[in-house]
RODO-2510 file (C-alpha; in nm, 4 decimals, decimal comma):
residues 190
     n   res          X          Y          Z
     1     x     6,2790    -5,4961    -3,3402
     2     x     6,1913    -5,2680    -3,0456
     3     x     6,4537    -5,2187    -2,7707
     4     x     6,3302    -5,2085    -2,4323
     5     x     6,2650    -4,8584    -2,2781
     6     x     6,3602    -4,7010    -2,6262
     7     x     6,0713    -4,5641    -2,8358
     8     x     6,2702    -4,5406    -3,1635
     9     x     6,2751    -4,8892    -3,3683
    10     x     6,5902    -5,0638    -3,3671
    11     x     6,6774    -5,2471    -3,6758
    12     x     6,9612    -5,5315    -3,7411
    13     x     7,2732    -5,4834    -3,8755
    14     x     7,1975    -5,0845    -3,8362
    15     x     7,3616    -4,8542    -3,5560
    16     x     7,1892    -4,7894    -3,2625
    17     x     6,9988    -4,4664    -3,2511
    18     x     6,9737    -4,2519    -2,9856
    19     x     6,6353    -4,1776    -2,7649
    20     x     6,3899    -3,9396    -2,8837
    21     x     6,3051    -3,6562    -2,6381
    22     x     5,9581    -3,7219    -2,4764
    23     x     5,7897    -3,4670    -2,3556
    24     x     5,7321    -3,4193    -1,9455
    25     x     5,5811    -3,1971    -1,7079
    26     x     5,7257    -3,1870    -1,3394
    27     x     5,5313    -3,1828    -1,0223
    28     x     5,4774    -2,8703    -0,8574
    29     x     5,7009    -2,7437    -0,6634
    30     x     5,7091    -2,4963    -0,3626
    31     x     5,9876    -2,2751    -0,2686
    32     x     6,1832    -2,3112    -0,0014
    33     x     6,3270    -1,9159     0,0650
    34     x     6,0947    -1,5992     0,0940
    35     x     6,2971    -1,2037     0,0537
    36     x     6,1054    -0,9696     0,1933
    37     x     6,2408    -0,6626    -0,0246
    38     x     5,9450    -0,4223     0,1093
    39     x     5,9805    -0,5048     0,4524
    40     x     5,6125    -0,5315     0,5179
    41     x     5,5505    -0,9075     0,5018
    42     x     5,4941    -1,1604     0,8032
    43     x     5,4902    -1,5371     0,8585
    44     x     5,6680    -1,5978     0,5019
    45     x     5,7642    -1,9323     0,5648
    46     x     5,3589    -1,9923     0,5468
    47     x     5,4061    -1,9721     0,1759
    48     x     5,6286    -2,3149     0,1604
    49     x     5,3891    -2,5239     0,2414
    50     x     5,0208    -2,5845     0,0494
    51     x     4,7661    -2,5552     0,3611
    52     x     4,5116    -2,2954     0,5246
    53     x     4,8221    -2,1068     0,6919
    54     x     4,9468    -1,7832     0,4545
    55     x     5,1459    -1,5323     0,4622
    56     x     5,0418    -1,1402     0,5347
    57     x     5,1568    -0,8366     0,3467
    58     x     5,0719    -0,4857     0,5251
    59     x     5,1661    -0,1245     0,4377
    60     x     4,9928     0,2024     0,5523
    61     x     5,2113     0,4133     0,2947
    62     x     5,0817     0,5926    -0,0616
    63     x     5,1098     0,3653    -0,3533
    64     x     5,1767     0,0930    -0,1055
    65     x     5,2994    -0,2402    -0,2789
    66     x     5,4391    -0,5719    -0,0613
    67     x     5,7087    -0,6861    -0,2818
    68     x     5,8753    -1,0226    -0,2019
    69     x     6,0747    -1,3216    -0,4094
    70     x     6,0384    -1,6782    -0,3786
    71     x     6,3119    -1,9149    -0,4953
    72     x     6,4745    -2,2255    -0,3606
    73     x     6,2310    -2,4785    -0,5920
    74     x     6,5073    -2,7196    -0,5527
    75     x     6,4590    -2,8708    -0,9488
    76     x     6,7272    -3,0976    -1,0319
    77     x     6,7871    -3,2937    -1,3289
    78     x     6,6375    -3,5781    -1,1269
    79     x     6,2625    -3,3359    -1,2671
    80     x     6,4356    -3,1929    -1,5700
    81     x     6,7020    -3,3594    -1,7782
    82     x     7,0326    -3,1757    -1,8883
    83     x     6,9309    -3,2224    -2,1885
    84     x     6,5841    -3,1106    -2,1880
    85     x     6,4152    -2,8257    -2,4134
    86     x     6,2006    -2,6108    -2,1821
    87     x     5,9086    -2,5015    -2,3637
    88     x     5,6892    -2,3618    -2,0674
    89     x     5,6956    -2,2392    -1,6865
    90     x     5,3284    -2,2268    -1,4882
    91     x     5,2947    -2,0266    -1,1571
    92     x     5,0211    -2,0981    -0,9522
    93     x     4,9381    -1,8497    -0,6631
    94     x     4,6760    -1,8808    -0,4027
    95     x     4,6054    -1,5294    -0,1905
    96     x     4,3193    -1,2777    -0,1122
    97     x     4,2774    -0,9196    -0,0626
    98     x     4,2174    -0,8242     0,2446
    99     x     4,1809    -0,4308     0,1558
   100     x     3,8963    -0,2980     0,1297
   101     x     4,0202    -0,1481    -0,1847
   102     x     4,0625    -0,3227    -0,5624
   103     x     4,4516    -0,4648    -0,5172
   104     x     4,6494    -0,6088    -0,8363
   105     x     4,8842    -0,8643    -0,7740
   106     x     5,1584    -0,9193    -1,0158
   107     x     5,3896    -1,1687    -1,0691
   108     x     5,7537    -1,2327    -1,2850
   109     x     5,9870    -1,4960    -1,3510
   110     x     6,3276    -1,4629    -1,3986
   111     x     6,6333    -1,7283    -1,4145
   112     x     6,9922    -1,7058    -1,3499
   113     x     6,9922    -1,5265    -1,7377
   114     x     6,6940    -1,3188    -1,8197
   115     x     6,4250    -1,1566    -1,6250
   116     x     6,0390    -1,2561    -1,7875
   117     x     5,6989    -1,0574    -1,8684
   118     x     5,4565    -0,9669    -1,5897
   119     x     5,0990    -1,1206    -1,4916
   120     x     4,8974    -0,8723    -1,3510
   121     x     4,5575    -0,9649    -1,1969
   122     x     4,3157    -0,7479    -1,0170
   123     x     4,1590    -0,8675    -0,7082
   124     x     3,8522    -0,7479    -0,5091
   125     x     3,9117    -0,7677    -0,1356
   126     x     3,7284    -1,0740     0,0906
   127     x     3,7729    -1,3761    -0,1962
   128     x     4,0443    -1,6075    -0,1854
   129     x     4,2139    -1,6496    -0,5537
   130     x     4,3708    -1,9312    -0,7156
   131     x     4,5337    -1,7777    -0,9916
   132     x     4,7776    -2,0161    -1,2240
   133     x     4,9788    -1,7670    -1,4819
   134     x     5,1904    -1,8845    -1,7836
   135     x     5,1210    -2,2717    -1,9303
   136     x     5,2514    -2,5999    -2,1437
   137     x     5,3816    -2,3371    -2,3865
   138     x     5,4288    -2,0371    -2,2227
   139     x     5,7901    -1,8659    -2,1769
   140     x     5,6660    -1,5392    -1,9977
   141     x     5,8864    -1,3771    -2,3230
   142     x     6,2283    -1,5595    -2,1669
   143     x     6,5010    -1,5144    -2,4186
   144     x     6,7493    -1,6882    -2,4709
   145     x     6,4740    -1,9575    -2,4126
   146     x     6,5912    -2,1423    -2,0313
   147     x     6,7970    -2,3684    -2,0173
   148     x     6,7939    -2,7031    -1,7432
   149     x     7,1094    -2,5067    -1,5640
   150     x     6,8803    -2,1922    -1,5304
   151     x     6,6118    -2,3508    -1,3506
   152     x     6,8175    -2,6055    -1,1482
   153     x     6,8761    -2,4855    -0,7629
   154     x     6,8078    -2,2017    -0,6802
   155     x     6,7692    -1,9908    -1,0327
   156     x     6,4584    -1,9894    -1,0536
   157     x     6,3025    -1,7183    -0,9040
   158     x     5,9406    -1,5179    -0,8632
   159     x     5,8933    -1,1670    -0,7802
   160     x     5,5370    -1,1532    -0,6142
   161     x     5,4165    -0,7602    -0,5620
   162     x     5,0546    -0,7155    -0,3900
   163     x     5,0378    -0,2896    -0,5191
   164     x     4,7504    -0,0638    -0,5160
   165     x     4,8376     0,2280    -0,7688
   166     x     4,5900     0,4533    -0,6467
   167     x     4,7349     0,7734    -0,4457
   168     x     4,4696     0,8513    -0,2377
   169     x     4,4559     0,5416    -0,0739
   170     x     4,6829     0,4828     0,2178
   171     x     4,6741     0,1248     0,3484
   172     x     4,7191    -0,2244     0,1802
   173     x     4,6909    -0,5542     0,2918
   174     x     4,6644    -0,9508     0,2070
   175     x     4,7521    -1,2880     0,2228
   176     x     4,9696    -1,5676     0,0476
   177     x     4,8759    -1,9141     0,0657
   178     x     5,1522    -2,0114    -0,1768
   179     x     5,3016    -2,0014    -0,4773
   180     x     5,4057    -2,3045    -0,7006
   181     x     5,5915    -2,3796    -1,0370
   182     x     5,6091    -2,6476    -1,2342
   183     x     5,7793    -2,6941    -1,5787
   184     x     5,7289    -2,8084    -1,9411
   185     x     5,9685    -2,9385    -2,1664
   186     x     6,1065    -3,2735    -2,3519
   187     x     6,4131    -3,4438    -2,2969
   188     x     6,5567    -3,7703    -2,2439
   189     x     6,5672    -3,8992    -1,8933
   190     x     6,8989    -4,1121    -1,7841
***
């Protein structure tokens, strides 16, 4: 006998079993709060919605980076149960170049507990990117592995930097479109 809205079979006279995890993948979600911790940025709350508006980072310094976090994704366990197992965390990023120099853009996750591995991707200047880093089954090297409580809120965060490493040049510049997670896991909804 199969009880409704529970994929494990039920059979008489036997105790009822409890629901197997199913595995789920949120929808994408984009902040809601932009730091500027290089002071160079402009128009960040471009970067909370998903449309042709952006964000602008600017420096005339050596080794100039535009550093900035994102948080306030706002996941609840309304997206990710209490119970859940997160097994990945994808960041997808939409920006250009607008140096006429090589820039690398990097990005890292971190939660309330641990802070994760970088991306790094190299960008030529004049293209617009859509970049997604991390996957289904991707941690970014999180340990203890996240929990729902570490991604809830606001404790999930991204550091974005926009960097060019080479001394000699003396100016730096681009855009942000946005930048959206979403997360993997299983668990069993309410």
């Amino acid at each position: 006998m199969i009880i409704p809205g529970h994929p494990t079979p039920f059979v008489a006279g036997s105790k009822v079993l409890p629901p197997e995890p199913l595995p789920f993948t949120t929808a994408w979600r984009l902040p809601s709060t932009f730091e500027d911790i290089s002071s160079h940025w402009v128009n960040e709350p471009n970067a909370f919605v998903e449309d042709a508006s952006y964000s602008h980072v600017s420096s005339t310094a050596a080794y100039s980076t535009g550093n900035c976090y994102f948080d306030g994704y706002g996941f609840s366990s309304v997206d990710v149960p209490e119970n859940a197992t997160i097994l990945g965390v994808e960041l997808q990023m939409q920006f250009m170049s607008t140096s006429s120099n090589v820039t690398e853009v990097l990005a890292w996750l971190f939660t309330a507990t641990d802070f994760a591995t970088e991306y790094q991707y190299n960008v030529s200047s004049g293209q617009i990117y859509t970049i997604t880093f991390g996957g289904p089954s991707d941690l970014w090297g999180l340990a203890p592995l996240p929990t729902p409580a570490d991604i809830y809120g606001d404790n999930l965060r991204v550091i974005l930097q926009f960097r060019d490493q080479d001394p000699s040049v003396t100016s730096l510049s681009g855009r942000l479109y946005y930048a959206k997670i979403r997360i993997h896991g299983e668990g069993v909804f309410a």
